[in-house]
N, CA and C atoms of all chains as a GROMACS GRO file, in nm:
protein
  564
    1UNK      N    1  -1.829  -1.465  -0.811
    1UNK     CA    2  -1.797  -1.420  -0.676
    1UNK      C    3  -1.768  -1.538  -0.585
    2UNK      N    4  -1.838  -1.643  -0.561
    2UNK     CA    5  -1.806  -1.777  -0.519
    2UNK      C    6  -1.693  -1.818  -0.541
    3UNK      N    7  -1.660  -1.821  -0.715
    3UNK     CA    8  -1.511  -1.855  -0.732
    3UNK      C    9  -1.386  -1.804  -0.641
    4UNK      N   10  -1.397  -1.700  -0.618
    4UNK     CA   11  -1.319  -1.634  -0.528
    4UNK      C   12  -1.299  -1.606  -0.414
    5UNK      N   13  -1.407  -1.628  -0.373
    5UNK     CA   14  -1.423  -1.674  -0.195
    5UNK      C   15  -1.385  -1.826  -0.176
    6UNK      N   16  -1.400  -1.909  -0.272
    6UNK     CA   17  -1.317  -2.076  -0.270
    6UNK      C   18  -1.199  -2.056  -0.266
    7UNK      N   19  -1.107  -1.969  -0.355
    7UNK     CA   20  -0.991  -1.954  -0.407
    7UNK      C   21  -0.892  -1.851  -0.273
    8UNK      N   22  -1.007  -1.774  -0.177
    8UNK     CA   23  -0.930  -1.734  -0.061
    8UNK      C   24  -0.916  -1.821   0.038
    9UNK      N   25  -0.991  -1.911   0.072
    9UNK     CA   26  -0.973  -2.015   0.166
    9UNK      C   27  -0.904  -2.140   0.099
   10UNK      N   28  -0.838  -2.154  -0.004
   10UNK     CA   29  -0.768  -2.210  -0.015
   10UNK      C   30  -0.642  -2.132  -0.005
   11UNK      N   31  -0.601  -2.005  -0.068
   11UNK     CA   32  -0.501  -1.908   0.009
   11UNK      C   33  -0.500  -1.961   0.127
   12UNK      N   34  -0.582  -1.941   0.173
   12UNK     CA   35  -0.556  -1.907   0.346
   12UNK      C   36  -0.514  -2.028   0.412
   13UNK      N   37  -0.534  -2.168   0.330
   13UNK     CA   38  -0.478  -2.311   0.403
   13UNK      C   39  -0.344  -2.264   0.332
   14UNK      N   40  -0.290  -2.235   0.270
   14UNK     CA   41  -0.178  -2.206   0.222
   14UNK      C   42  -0.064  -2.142   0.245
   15UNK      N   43  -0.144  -2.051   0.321
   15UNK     CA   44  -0.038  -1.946   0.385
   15UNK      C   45  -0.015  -2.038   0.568
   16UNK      N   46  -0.127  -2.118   0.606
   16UNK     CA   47  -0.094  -2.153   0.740
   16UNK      C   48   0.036  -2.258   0.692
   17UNK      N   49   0.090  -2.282   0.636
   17UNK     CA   50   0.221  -2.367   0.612
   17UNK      C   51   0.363  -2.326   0.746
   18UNK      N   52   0.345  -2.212   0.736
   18UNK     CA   53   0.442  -2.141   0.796
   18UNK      C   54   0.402  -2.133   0.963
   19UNK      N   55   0.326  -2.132   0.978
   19UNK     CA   56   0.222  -2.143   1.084
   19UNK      C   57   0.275  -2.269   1.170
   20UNK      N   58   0.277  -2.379   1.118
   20UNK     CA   59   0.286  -2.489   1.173
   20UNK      C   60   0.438  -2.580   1.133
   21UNK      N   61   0.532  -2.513   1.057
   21UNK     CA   62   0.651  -2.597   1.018
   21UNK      C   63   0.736  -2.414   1.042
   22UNK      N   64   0.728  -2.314   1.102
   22UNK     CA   65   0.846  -2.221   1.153
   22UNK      C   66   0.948  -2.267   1.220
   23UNK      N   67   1.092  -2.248   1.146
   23UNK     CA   68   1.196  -2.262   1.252
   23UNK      C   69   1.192  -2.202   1.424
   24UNK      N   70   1.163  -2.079   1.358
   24UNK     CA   71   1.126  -1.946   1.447
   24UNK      C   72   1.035  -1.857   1.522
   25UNK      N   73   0.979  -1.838   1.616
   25UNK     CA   74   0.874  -1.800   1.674
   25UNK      C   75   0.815  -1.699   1.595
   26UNK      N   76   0.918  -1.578   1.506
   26UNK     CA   77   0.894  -1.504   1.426
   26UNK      C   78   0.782  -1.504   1.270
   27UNK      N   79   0.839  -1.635   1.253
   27UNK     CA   80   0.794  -1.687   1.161
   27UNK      C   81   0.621  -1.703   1.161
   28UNK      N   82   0.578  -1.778   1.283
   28UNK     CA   83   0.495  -1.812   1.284
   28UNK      C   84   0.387  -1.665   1.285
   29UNK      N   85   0.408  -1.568   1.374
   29UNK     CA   86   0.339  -1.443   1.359
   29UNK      C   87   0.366  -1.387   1.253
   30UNK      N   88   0.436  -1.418   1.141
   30UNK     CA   89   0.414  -1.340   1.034
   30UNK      C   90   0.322  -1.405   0.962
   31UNK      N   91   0.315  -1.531   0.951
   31UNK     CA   92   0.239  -1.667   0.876
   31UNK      C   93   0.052  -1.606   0.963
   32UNK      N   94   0.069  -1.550   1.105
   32UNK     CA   95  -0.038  -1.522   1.134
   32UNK      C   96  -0.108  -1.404   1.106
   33UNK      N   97   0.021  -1.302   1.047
   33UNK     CA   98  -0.012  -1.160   1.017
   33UNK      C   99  -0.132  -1.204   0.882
   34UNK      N  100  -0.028  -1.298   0.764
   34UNK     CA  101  -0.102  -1.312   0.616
   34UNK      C  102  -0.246  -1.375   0.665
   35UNK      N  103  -0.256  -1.457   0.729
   35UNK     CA  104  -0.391  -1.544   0.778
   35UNK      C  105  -0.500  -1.445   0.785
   36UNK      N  106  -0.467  -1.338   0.904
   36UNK     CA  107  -0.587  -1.239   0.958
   36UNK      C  108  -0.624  -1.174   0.832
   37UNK      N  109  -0.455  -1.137   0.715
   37UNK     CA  110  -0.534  -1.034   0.609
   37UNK      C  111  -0.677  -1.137   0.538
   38UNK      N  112  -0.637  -1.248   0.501
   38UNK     CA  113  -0.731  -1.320   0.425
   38UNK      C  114  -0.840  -1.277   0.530
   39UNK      N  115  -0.858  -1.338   0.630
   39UNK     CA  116  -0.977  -1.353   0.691
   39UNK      C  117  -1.054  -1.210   0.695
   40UNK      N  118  -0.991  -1.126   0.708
   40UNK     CA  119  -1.075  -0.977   0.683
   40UNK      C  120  -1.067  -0.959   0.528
   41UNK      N  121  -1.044  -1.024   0.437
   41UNK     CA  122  -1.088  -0.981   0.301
   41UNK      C  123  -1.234  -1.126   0.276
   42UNK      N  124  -1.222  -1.191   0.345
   42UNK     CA  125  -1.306  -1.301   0.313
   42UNK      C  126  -1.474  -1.223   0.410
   43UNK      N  127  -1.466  -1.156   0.502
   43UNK     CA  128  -1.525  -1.092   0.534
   43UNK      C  129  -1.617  -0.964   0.443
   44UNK      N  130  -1.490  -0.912   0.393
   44UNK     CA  131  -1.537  -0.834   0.304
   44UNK      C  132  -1.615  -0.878   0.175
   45UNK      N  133  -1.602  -1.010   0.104
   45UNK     CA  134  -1.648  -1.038   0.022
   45UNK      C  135  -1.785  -1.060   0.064
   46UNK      N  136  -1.807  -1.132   0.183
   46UNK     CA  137  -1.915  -1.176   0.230
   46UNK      C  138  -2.026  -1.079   0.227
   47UNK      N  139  -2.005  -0.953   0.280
   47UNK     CA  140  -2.040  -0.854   0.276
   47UNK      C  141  -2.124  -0.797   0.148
   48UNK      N  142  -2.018  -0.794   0.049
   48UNK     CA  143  -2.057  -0.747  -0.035
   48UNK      C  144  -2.181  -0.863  -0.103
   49UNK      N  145  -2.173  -0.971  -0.093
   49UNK     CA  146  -2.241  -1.102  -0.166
   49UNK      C  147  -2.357  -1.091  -0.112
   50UNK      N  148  -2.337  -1.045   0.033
   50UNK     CA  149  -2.509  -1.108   0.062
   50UNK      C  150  -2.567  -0.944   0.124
   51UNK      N  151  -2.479  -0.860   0.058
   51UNK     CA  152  -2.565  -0.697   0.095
   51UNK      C  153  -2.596  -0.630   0.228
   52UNK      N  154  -2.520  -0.667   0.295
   52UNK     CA  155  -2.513  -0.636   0.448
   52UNK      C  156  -2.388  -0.543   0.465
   53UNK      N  157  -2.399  -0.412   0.481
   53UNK     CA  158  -2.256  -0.367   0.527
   53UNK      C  159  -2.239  -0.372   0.642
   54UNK      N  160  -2.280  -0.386   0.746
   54UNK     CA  161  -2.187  -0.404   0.903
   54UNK      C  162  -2.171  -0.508   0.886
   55UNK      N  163  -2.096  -0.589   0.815
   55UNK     CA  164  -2.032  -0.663   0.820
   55UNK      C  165  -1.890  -0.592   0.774
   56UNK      N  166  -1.856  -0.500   0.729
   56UNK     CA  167  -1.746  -0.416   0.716
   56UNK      C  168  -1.743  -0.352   0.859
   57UNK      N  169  -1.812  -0.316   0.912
   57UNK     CA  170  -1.795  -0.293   1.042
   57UNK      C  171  -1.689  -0.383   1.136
   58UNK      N  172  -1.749  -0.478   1.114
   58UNK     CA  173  -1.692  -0.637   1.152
   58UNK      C  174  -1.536  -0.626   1.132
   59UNK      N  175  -1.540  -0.617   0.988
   59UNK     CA  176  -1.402  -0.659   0.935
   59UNK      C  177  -1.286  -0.524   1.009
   60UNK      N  178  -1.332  -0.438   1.005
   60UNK     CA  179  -1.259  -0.327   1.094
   60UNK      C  180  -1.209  -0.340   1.199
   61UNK      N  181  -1.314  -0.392   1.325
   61UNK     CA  182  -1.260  -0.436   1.424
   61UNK      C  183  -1.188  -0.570   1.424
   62UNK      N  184  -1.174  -0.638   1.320
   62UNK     CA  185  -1.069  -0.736   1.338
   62UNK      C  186  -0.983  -0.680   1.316
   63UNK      N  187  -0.928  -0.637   1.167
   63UNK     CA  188  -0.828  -0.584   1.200
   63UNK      C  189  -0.762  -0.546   1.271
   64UNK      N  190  -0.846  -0.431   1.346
   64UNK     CA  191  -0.802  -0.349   1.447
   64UNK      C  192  -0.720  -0.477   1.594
   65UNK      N  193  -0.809  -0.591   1.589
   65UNK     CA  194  -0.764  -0.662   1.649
   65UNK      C  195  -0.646  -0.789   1.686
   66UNK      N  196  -0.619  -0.805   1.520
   66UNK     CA  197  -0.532  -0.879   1.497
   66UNK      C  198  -0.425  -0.810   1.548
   67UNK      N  199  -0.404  -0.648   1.497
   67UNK     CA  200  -0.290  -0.608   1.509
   67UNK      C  201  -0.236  -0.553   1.626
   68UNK      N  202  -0.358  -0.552   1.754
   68UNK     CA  203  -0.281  -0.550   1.895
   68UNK      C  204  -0.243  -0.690   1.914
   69UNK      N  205  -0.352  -0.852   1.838
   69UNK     CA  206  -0.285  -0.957   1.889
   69UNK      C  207  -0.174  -0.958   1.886
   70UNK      N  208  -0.061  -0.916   1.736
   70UNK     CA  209   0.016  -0.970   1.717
   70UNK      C  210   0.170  -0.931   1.782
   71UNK      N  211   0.122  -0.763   1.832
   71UNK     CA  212   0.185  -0.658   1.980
   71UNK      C  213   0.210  -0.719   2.061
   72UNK      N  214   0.107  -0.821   2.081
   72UNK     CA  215   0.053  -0.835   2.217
   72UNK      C  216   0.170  -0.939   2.200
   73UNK      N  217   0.145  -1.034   2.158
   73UNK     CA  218   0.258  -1.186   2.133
   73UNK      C  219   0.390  -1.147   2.154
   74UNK      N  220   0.418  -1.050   2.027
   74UNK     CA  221   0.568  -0.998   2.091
   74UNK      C  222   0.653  -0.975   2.173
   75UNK      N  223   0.523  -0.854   2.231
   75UNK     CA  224   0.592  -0.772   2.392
   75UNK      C  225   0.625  -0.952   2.505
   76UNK      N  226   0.518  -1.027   2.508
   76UNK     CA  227   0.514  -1.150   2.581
   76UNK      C  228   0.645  -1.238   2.538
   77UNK      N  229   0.676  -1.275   2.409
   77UNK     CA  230   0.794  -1.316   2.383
   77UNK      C  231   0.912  -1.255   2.434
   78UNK      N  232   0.928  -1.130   2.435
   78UNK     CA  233   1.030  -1.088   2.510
   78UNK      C  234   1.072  -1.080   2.602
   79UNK      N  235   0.951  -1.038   2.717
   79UNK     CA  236   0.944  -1.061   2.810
   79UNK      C  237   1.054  -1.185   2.894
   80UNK      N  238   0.932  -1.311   2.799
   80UNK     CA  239   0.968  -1.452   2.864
   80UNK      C  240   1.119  -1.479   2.819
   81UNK      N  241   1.181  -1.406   2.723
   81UNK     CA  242   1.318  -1.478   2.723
   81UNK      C  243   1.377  -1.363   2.764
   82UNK      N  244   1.368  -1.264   2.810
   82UNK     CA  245   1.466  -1.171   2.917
   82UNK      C  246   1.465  -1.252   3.061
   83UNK      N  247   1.343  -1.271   3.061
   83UNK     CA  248   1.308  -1.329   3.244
   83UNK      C  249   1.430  -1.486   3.211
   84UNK      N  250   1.435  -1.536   3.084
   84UNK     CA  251   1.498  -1.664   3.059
   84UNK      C  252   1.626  -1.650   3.108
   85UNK      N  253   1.707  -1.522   3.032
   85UNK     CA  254   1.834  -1.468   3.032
   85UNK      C  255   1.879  -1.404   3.217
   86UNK      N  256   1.745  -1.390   3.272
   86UNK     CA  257   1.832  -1.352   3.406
   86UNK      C  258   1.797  -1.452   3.485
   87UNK      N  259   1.767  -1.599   3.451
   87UNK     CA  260   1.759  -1.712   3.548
   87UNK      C  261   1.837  -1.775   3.513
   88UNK      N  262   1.895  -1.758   3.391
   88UNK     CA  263   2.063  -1.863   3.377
   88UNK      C  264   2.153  -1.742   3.420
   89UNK      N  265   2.150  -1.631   3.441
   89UNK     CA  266   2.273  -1.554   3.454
   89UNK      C  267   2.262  -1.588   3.634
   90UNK      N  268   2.134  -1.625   3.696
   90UNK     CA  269   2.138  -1.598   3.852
   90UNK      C  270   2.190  -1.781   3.883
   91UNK      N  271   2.105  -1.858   3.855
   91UNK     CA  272   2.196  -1.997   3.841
   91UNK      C  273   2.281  -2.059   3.870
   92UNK      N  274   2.379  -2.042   3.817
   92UNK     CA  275   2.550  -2.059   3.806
   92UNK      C  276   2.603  -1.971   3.986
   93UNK      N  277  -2.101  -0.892  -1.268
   93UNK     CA  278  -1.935  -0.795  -1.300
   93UNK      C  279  -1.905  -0.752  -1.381
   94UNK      N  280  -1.841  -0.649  -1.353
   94UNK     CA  281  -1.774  -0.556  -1.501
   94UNK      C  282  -1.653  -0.616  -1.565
   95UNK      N  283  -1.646  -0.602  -1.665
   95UNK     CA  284  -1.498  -0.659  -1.659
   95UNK      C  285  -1.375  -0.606  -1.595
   96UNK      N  286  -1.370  -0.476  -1.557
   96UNK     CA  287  -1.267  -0.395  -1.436
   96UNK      C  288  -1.260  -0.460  -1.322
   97UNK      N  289  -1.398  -0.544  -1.282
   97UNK     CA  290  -1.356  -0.575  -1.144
   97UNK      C  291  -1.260  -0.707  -1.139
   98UNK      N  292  -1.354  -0.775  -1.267
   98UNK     CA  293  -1.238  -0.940  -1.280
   98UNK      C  294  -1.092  -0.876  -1.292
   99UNK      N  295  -1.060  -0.744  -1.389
   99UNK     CA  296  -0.910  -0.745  -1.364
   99UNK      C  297  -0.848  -0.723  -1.257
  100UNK      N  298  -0.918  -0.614  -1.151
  100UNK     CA  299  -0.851  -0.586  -1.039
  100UNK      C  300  -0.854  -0.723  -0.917
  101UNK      N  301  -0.968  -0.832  -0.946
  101UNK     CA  302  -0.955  -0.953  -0.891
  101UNK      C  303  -0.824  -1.082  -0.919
  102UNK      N  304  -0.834  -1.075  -1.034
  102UNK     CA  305  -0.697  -1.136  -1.122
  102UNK      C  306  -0.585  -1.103  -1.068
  103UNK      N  307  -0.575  -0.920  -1.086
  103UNK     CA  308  -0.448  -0.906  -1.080
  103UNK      C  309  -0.427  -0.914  -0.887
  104UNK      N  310  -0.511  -0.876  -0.787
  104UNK     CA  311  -0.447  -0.906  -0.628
  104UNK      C  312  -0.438  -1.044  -0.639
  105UNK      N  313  -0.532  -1.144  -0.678
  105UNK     CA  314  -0.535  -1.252  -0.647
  105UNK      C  315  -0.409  -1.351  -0.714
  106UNK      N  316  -0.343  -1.281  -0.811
  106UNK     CA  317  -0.226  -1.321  -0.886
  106UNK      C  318  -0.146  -1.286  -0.756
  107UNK      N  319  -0.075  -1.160  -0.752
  107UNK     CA  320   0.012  -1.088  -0.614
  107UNK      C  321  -0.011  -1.149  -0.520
  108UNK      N  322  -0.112  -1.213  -0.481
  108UNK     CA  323  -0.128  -1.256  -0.330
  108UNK      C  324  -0.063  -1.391  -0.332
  109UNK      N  325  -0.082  -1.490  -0.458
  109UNK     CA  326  -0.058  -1.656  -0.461
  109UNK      C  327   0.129  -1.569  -0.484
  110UNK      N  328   0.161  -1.514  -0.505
  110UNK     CA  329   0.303  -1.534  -0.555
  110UNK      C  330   0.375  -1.484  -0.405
  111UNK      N  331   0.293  -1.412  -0.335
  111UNK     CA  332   0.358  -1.359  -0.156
  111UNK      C  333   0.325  -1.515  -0.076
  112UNK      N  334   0.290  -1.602  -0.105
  112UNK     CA  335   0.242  -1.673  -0.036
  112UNK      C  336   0.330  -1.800  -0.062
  113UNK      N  337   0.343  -1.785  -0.165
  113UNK     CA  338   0.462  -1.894  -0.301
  113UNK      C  339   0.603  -1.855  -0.190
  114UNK      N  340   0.633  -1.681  -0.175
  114UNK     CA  341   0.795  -1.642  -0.181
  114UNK      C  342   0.734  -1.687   0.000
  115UNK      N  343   0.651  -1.714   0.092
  115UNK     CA  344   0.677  -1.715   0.182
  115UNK      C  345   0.695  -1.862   0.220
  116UNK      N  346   0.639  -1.952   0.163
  116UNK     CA  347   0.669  -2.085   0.141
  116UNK      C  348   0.819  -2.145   0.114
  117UNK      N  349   0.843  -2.093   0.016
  117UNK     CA  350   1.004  -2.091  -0.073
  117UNK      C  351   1.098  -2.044  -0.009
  118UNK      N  352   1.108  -1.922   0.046
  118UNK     CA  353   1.225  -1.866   0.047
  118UNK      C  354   1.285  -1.916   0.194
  119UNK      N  355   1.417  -1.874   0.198
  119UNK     CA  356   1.541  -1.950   0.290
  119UNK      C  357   1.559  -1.876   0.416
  120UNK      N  358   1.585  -1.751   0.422
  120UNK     CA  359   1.563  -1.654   0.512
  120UNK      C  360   1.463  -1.611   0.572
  121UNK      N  361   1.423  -1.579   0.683
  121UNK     CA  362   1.312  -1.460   0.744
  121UNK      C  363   1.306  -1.332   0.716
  122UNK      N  364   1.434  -1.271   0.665
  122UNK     CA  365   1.369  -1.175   0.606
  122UNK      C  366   1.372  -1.151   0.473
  123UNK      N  367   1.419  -1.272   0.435
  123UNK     CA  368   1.347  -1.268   0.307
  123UNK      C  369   1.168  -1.251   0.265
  124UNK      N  370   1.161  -1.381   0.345
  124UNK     CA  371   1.016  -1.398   0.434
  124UNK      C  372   0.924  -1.286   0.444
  125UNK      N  373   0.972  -1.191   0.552
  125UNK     CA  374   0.905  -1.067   0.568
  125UNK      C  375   0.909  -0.976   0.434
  126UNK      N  376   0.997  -0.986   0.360
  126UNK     CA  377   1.005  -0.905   0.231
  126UNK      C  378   0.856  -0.937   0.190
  127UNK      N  379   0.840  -1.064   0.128
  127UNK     CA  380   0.761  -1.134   0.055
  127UNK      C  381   0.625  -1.155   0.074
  128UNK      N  382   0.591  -1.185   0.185
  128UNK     CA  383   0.513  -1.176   0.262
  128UNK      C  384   0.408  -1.026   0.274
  129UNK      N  385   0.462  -0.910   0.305
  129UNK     CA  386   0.439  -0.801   0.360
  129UNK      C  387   0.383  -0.671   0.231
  130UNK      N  388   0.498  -0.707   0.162
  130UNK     CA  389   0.495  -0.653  -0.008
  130UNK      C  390   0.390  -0.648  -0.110
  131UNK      N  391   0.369  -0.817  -0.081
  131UNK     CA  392   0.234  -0.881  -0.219
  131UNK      C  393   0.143  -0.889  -0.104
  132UNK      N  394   0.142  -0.854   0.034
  132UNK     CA  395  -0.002  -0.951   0.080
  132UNK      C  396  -0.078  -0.745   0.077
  133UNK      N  397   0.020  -0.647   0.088
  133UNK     CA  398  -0.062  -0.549   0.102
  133UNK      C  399  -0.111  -0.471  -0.039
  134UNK      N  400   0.003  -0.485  -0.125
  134UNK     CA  401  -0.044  -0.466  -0.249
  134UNK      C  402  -0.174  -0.574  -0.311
  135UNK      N  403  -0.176  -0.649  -0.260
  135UNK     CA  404  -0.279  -0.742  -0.312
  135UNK      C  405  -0.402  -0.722  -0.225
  136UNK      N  406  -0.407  -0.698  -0.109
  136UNK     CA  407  -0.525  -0.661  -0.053
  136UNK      C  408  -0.588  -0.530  -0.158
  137UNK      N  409  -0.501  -0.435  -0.111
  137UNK     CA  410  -0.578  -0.316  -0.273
  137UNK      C  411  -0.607  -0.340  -0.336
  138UNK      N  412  -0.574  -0.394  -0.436
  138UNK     CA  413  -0.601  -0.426  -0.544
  138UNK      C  414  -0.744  -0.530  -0.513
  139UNK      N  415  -0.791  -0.627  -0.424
  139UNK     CA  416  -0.869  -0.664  -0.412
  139UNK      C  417  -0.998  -0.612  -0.371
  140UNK      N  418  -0.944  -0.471  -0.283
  140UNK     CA  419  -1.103  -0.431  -0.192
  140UNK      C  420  -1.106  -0.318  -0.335
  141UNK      N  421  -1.023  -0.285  -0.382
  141UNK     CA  422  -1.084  -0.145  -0.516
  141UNK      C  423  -1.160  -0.220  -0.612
  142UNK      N  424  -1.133  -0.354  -0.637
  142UNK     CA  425  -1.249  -0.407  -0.706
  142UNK      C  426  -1.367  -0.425  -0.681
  143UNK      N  427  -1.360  -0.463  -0.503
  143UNK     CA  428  -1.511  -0.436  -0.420
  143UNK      C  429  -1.571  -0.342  -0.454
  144UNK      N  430  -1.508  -0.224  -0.431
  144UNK     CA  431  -1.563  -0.062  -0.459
  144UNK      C  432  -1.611  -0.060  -0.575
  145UNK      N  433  -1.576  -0.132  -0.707
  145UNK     CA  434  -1.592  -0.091  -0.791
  145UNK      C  435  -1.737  -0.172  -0.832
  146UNK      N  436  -1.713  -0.276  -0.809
  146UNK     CA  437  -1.803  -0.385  -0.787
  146UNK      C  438  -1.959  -0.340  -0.755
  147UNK      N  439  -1.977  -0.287  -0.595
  147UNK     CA  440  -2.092  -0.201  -0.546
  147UNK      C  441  -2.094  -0.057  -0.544
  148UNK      N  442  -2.123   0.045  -0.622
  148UNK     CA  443  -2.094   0.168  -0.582
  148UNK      C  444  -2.214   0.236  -0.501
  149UNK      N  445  -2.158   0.189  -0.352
  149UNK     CA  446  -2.237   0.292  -0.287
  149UNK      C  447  -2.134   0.332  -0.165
  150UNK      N  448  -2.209   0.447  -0.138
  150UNK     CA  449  -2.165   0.582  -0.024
  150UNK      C  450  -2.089   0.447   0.096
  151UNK      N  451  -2.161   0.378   0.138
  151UNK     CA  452  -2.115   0.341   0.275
  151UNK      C  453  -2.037   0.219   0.248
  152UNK      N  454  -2.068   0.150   0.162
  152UNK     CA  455  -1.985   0.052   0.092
  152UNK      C  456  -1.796   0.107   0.094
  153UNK      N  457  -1.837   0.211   0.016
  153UNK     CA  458  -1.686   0.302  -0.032
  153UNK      C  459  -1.640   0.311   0.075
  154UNK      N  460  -1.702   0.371   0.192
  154UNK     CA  461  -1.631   0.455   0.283
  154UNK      C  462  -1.556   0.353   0.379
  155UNK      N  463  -1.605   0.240   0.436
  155UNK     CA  464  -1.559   0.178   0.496
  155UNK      C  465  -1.473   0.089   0.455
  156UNK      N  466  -1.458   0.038   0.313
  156UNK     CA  467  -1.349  -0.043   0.296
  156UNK      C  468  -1.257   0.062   0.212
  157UNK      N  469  -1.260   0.167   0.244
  157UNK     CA  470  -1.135   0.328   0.207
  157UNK      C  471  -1.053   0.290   0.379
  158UNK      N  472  -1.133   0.259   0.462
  158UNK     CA  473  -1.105   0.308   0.601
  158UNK      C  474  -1.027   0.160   0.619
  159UNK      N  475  -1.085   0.032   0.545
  159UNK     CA  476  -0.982  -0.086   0.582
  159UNK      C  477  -0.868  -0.079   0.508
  160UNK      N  478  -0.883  -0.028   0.387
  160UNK     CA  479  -0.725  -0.007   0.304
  160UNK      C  480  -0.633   0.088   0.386
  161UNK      N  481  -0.659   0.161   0.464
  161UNK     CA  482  -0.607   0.249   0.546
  161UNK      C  483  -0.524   0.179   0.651
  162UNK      N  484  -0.629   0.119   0.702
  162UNK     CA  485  -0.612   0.040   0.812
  162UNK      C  486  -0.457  -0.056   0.783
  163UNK      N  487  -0.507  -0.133   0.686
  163UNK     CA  488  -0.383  -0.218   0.667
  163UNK      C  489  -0.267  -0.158   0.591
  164UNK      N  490  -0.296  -0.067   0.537
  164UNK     CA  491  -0.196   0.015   0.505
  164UNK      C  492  -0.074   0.087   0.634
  165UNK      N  493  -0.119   0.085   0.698
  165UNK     CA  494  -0.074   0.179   0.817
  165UNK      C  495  -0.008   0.042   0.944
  166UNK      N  496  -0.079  -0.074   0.939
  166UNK     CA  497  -0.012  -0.139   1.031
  166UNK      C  498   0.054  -0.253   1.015
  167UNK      N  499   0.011  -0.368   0.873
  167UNK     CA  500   0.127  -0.410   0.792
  167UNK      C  501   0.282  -0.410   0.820
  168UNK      N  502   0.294  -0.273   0.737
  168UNK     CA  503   0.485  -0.225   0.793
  168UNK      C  504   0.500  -0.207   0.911
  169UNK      N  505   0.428  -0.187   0.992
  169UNK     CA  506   0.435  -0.152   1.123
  169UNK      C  507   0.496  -0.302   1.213
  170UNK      N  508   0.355  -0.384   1.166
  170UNK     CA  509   0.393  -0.565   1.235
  170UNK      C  510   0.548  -0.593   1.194
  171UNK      N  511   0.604  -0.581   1.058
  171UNK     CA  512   0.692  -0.597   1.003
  171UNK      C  513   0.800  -0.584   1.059
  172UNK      N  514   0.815  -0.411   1.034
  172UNK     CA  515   0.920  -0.375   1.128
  172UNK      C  516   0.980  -0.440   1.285
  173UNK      N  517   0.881  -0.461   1.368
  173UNK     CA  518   0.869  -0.492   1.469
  173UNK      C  519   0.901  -0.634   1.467
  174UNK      N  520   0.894  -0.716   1.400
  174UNK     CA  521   0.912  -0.856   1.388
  174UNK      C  522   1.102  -0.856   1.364
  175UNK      N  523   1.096  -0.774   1.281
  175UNK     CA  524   1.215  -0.795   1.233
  175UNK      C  525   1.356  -0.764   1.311
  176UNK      N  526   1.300  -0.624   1.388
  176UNK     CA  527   1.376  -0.584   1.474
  176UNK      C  528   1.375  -0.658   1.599
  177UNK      N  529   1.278  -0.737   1.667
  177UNK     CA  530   1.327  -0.846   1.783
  177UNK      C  531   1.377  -0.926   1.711
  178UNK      N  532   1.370  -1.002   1.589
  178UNK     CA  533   1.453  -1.123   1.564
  178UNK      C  534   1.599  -1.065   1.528
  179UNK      N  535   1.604  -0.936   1.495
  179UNK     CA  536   1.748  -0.944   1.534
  179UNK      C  537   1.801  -0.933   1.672
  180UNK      N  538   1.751  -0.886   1.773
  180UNK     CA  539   1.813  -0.846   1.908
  180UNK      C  540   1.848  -1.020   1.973
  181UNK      N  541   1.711  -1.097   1.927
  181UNK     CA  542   1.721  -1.204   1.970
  181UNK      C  543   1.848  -1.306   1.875
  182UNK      N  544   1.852  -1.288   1.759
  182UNK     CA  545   1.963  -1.335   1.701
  182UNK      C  546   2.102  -1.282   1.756
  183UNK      N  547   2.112  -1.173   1.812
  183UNK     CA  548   2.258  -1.119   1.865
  183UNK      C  549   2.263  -1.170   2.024
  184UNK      N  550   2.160  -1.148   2.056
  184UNK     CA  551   2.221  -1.220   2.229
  184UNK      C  552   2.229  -1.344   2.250
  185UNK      N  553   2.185  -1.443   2.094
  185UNK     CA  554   2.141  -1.578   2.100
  185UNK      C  555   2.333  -1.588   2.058
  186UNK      N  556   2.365  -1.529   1.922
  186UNK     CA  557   2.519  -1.541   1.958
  186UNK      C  558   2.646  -1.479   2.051
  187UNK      N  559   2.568  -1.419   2.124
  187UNK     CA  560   2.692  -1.354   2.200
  187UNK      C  561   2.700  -1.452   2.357
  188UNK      N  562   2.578  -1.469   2.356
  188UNK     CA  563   2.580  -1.653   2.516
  188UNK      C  564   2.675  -1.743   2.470
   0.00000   0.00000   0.00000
């Protein structure tokens, strides 16, 4: 079981690659989507290893949380480059 | 461990290094999102059913039934959504 909780956190340095070398803003929230899954399965292992289930509790509400973070980033990206697009169109 | 659980560990933990490989590798973003989205959710299953199988109890089961759900359901969801602003933003980025 150890073996495999080593072997997700090395996943998980693995997947931040994308994280930190994205062409694209896109990029990087997807590189953050794979991150959160590890981190709620590394949760789950934990769980199971040391016999505590609210710690699945835990892992639920991350989830639950990652996936308004990653809403949340979006809607804000857009935002900021619409507001971008009508300060060069007012400008000129 | 049973030996069922090492296979269902093997086999996500195989799926997961190869979504992680095509997201490293590949040339495109949506290739990217293909790769990415595909093996990281099929590989989560395959990882928490070995949990289940691993501990069999009532509350154990129930709640990581409710996280396979979970990521089942919002996964494609992030996806979609990623994919569809990077195109809007790729078309007004060439039409300026």
């Amino acid at each position: 079981m150890t073996f495999f909780i080593t072997l997700l956190f090395i996943f998980m340095f693995l997947s931040m690659y994308r994280l930190f070398k994205g062409p694209a803003f896109h990029d990087r929230l997807l590189s953050l989507n794979l991150v959160s899954v590890h981190i709620i399965l590394i949760i789950c292992f934990f769980s199971v290893l040391f016999e505590r289930s609210f710690l699945l509790d835990i892992a639920i509400v991350y989830a639950l949380l990652s996936f308004a973070e990653i809403i949340a980033f979006l809607k804000l990206y857009e935002k900021n480059s619409e507001s971008e697009k009508e300060s060069e169109v007012e400008s000129p | 461990m049973s030996v069922i659980t090492i296979f269902f560990f093997v086999l996500g933990f195989t799926i997961i290094f190869f979504g992680i490989l095509g997201t490293i590798i590949l040339p495109d973003i949506f290739l990217r999102l293909h790769a990415s989205t595909k093996c990281g959710v099929t590989g989560t299953f395959n990882i928490l059913i070995g949990l289940i199988i691993d501990r069999l109890a009532w509350d154990y089961t129930i709640k990581i039934c409710l996280i396979i759900l979970f990521v089942f359901f919002t996964a494609p969801i992030i996806t979609h959504m990623l994919a569809i602003s990077y195109l809007r933003h790729k078309h007004e980025k060439e039409n300026t």
